[in-house]
C-alpha positions as CSV (number, residue, x, y, z in Angstrom):
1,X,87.9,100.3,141.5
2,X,88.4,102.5,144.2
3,X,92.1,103.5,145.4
4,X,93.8,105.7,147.2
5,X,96.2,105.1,144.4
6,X,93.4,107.6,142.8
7,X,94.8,110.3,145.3
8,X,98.1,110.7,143.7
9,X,97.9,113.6,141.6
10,X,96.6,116.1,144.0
11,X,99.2,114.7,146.3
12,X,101.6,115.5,143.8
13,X,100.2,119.0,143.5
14,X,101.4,119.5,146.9
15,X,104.9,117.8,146.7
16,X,105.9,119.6,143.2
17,X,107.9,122.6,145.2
18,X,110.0,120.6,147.5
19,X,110.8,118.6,144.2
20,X,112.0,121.3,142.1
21,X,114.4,122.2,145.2
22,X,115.2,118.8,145.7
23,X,116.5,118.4,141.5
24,X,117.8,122.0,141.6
25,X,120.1,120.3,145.1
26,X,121.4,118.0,142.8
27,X,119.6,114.5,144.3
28,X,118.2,112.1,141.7
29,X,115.0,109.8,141.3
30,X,117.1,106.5,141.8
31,X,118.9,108.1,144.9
32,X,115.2,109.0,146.7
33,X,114.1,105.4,145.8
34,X,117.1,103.5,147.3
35,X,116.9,105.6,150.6
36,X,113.3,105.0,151.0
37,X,113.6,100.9,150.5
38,X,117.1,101.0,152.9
39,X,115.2,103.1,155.6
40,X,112.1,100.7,155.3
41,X,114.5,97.7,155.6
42,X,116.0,99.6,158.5
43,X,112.9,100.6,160.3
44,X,111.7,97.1,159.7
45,X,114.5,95.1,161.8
46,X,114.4,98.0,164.0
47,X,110.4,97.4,164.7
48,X,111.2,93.1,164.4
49,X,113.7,93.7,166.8
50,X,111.9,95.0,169.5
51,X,108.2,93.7,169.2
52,X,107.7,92.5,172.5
53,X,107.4,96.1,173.1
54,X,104.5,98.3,171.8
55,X,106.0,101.5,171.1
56,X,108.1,100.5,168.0
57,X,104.7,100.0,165.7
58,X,104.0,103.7,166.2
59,X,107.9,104.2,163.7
60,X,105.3,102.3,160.7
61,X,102.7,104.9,160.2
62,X,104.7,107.5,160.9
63,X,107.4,105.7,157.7
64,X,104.3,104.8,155.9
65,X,103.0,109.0,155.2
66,X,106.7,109.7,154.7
67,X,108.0,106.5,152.3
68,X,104.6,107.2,150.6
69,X,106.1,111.0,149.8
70,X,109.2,109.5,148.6
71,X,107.1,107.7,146.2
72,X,105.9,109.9,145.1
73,X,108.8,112.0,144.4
74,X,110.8,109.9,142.9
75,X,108.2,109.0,140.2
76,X,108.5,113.2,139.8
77,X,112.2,113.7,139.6
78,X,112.3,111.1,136.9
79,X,109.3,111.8,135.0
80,X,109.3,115.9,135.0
81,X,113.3,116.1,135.1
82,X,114.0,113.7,132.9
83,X,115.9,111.1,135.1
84,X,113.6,107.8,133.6
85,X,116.3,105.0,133.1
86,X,116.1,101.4,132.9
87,X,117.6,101.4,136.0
88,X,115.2,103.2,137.7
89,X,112.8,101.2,136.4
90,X,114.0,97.8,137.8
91,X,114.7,99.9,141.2
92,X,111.3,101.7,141.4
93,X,109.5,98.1,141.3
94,X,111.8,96.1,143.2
95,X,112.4,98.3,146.2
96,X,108.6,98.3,146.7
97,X,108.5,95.1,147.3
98,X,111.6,94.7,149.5
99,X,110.2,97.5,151.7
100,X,107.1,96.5,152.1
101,X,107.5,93.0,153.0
102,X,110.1,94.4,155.4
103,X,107.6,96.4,157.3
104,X,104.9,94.5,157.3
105,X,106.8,91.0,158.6
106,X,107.6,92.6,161.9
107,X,103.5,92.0,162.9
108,X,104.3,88.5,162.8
109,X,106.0,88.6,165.8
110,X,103.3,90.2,168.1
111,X,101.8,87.7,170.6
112,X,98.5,86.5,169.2
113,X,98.8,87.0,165.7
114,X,99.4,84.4,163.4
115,X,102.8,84.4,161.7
116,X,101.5,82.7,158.4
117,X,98.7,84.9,158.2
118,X,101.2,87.4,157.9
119,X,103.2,86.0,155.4
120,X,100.7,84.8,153.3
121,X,99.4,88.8,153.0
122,X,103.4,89.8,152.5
123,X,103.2,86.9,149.7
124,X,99.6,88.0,148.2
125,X,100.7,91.8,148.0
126,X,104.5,90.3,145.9
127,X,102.0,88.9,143.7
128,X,99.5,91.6,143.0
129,X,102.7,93.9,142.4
130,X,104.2,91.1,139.8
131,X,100.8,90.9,138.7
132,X,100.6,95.0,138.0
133,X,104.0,94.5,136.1
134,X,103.7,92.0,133.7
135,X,100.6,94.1,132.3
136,X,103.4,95.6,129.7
137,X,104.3,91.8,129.0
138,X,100.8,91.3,128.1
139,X,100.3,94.1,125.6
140,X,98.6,96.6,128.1
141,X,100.3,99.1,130.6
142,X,101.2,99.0,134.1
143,X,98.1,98.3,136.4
144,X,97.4,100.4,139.1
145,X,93.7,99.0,140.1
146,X,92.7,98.4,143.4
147,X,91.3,97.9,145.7
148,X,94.5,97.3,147.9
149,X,97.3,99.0,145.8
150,X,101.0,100.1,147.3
151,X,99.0,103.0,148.6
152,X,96.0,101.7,150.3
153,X,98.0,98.6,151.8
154,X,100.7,101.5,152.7
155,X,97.2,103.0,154.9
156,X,95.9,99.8,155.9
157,X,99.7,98.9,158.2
158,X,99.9,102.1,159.1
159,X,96.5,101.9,160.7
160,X,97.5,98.7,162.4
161,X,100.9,99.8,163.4
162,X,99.1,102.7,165.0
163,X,96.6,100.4,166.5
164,X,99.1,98.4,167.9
165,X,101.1,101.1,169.6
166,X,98.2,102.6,171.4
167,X,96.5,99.6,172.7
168,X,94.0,100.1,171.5
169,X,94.3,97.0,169.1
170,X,94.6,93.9,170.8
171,X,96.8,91.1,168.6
172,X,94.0,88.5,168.6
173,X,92.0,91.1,166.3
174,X,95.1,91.1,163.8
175,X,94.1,87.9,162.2
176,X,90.7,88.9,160.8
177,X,91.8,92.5,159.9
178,X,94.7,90.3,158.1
179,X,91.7,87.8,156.3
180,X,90.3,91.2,154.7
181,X,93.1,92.3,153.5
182,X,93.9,89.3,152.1
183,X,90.5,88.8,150.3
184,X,91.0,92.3,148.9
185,X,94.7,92.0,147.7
186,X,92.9,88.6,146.3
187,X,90.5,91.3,144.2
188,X,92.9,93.5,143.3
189,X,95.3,90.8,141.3
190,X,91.9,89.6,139.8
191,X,90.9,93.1,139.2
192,X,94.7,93.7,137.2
193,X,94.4,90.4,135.5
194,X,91.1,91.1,134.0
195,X,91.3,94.7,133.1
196,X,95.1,93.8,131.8
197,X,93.7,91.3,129.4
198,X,91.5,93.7,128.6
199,X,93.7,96.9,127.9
200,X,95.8,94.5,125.6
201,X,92.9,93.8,123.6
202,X,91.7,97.3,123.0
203,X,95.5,97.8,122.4
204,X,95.2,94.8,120.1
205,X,92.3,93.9,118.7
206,X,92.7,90.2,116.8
207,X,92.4,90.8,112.7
């Protein structure tokens, strides 16, 4: 299914300089992941704090490129320097989640836009991540598919943080852009249920 999950390795391409520099500095995988979820947490009560106002939704798309980056370089520092841990495995999936319910929540406070309908999509996305993870659990490896991954739900805010912040996105269109993205994070845990199952049958076929 299409991603812009499927964007990563050239992406990486691009960041592998400023991650040798960054290991040869001394910084670790676990440190970039931590600062990237206590930013987003930041930036998040930062943008919650003052959404009466406009101009604070223009800080998510702006984070969203950047924590994307980070992403991306953490997975790098551990996997090519050899900082994987178990540690950085619980962090890497859990400080996902915390920063990205943290900046999305903040919509729910923009006049005209219904607060549950952005907390069921905060919700949805939780479960399609625990739905990625428990692949391992079930024989077959972490699942990536989409069509609304980390990455493409990273665009989707950033588009409506930008839309926000301009005006040029009024709040009462917020709740049907919110129903599609719902219906496709609704997809994308059936798409990482089904092609789980069937990974952990290839893996392991019955006797």
């Amino acid at each position: 299914m299409p991603s812009i999950y499927q964007l990563k390795p050239r992406f990486q391409n691009l960041l592998r300089p400023l991650v040798r520099r960054l290991y040869e500095h001394g910084v670790s995988a676990n440190q970039v992941t931590l600062a990237a979820a206590v930013i987003s947490v930041l930036l998040g009560a930062l943008v919650a704090a003052f959404a009466s106002h406009a101009w604070p939704f223009a800080l998510i798309p702006l984070w969203m490129f950047l924590r994307m980056a980070l992403n991306a370089i953490d997975g790098m520092l551990a996997r090519e320097f050899g900082q994987q841990s178990r540690l950085g495995a619980y962090l890497n999936e859990l400080c996902d989640v915390i920063a990205d319910s943290a900046l999305f929540l903040p919509f729910a406070l923009l006049p005209g836009v219904t607060p549950l309908a952005v907390v069921g999509v905060t919700l949805l996305a939780v479960i399609v991540e625990y739905a990625g993870v428990m692949g391992p659990l079930a024989g077959a490896g972490r699942r990536y598919d989409g069509p609304m991954g980390k990455s493409d739900r990273a665009f989707c805010f950033g588009v409506l943080g930008a839309g926000v912040a301009s005006g040029l996105l009024p709040g009462a269109w917020i709740d049907g852009l919110l129903a599609l993205i719902a219906a496709l994070l609704l997809w994308t845990l059936a798409n990482r249920v089904r092609q789980g199952i069937a990974e952990a049958e290839r893996n392991h076929p019955p006797a």
